[in-house]
DRENVOKE-636053 format. One record per residue (C-alpha): x, y, z; residue in three letters. Coordinates in steps of 0.02 Angstrom, whole numbers, plus 50000, padded with zeros to 5 digits. Example, Ala and Ser with C-alpha at 12.3 -4.5 7.8 and 13.67 -1.06 7.14 Angstrom:
# DRENVOKE-636053
506154977550390ALA;506844994750357SER;
***
This chain:
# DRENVOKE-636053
508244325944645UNK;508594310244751UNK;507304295644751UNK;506934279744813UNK;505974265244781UNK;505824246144809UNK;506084233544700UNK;505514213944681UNK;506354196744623UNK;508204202444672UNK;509014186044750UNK;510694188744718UNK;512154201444685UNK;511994196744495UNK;510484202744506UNK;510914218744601UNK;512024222944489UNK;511094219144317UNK;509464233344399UNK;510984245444456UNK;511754245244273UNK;509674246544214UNK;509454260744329UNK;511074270044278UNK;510974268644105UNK;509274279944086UNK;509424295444029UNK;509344307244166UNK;510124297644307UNK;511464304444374UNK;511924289744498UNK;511104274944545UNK;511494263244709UNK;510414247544724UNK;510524236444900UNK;510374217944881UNK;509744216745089UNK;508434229545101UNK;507764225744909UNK;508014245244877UNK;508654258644759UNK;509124276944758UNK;509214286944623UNK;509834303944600UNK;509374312244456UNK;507824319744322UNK;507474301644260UNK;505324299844274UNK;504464286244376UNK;504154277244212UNK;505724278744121UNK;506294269944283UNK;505124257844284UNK;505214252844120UNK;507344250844146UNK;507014240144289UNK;505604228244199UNK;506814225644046UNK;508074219444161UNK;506854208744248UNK;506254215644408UNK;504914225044484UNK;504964245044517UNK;503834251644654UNK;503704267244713UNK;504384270544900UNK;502314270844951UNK;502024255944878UNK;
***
């Protein structure tokens, strides 16, 4: 299942990378691209909202979800 969300306090490509690695490294997640420009991930995989969101907040960031 592919998903997508927004996330906050990215400024740079360190950061992009540091909530890509997050995002990849939770169990279910197949693949994980973050973009730097639009602020925004997509994730393909089982991973839930909250194991996401809890990856992403460890790292440092802010997960929402697409509607938010």
């Amino acid at each position: 299942m592919k998903q997508h969300f927004q996330i906050k306090g990215m400024t740079c490509q360190h950061c992009r990378q540091a909530a890509e690695r997050a995002l990849s490294e939770v169990p279910g997640v197949q693949s994980a691209s973050v973009d730097l420009d639009s602020h925004s991930a997509a994730i393909e995989g089982s991973a839930t909202l909250e194991q996401l969101r809890e990856a992403v907040e460890e790292a440092g960031f802010e997960l929402l979800s697409a509607a938010e």
